[in-house]
C-alpha positions in Angstrom: 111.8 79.5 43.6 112.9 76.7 45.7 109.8 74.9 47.9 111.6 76.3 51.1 112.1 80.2 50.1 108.4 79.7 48.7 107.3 78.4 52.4 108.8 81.5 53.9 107.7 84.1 51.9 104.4 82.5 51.7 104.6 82.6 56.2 106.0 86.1 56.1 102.9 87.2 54.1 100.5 85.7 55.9 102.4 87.2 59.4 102.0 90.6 57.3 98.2 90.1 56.3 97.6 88.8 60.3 99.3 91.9 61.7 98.1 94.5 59.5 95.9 96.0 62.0 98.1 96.7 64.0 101.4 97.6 61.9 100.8 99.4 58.6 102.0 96.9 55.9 104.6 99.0 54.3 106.6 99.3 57.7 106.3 95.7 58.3 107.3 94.7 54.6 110.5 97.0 54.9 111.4 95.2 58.6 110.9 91.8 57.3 112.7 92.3 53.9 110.2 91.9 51.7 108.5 94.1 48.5 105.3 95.8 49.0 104.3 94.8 45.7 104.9 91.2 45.9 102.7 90.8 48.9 100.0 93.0 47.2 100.5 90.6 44.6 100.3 87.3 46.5 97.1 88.7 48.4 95.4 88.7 44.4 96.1 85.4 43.8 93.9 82.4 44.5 94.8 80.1 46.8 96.6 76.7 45.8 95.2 73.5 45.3 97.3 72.3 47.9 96.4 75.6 50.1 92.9 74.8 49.7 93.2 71.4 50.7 94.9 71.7 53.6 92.5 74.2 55.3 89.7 72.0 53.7 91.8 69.0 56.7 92.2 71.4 58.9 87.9 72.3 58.8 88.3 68.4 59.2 90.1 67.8 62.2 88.2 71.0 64.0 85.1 69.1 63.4 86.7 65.9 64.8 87.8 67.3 67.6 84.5 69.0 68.6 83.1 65.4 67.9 85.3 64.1 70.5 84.7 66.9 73.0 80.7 65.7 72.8 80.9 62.0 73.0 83.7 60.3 72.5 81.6 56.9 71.5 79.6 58.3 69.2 82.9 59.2 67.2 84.2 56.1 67.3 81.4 55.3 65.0 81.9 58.5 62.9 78.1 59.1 62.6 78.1 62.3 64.3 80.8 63.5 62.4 79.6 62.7 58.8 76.5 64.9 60.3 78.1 67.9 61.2 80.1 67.6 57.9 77.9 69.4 55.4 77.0 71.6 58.2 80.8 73.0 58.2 81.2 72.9 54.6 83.6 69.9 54.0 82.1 67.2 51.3 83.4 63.8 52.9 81.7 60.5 51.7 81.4 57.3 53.8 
């Protein structure tokens, strides 16, 4: 499966798993085009290195920007935001 088809179905499941509330998933699989089974199956798999590394940036960059929010100076100096690090679960070193 090429990187782009993977991208999509990997957006169209997580718009499924999102929206499940709301829809029930076997109507939204058969309007988007895509099998039941294989988003059952993708919802059983663990998530990618890759996967887990970007959420583990995007903790990151939440944490940054509630820094920033604060104080702005204290930032710059990335003090406050090595302490609220292990606070929000992301292992950073200095």
């Amino acid at each position: 499966m090429s990187t782009k088809l993977a991208g999509r179905v990997r957006t169209t499941y997580e718009f499924i798993t999102a929206n499940r509330k709301q829809h029930p998933v076997q109507e939204t699989c058969r309007v988007l085009g895509v099998a039941p089974s294989g988003y059952y199956d993708w919802l059983k798999q663990p998530l990618s290195k890759r996967a887990q590394e970007d959420a583990r940036l995007l903790k990151l960059g939440q944490v940054h920007s509630a820094g920033r929010r604060n104080s702005l100076r204290q930032c710059s100096r990335g003090g406050l935001i090595l302490q609220r690090l292990p606070r929000s679960g992301v292992e950073a070193s200095r």
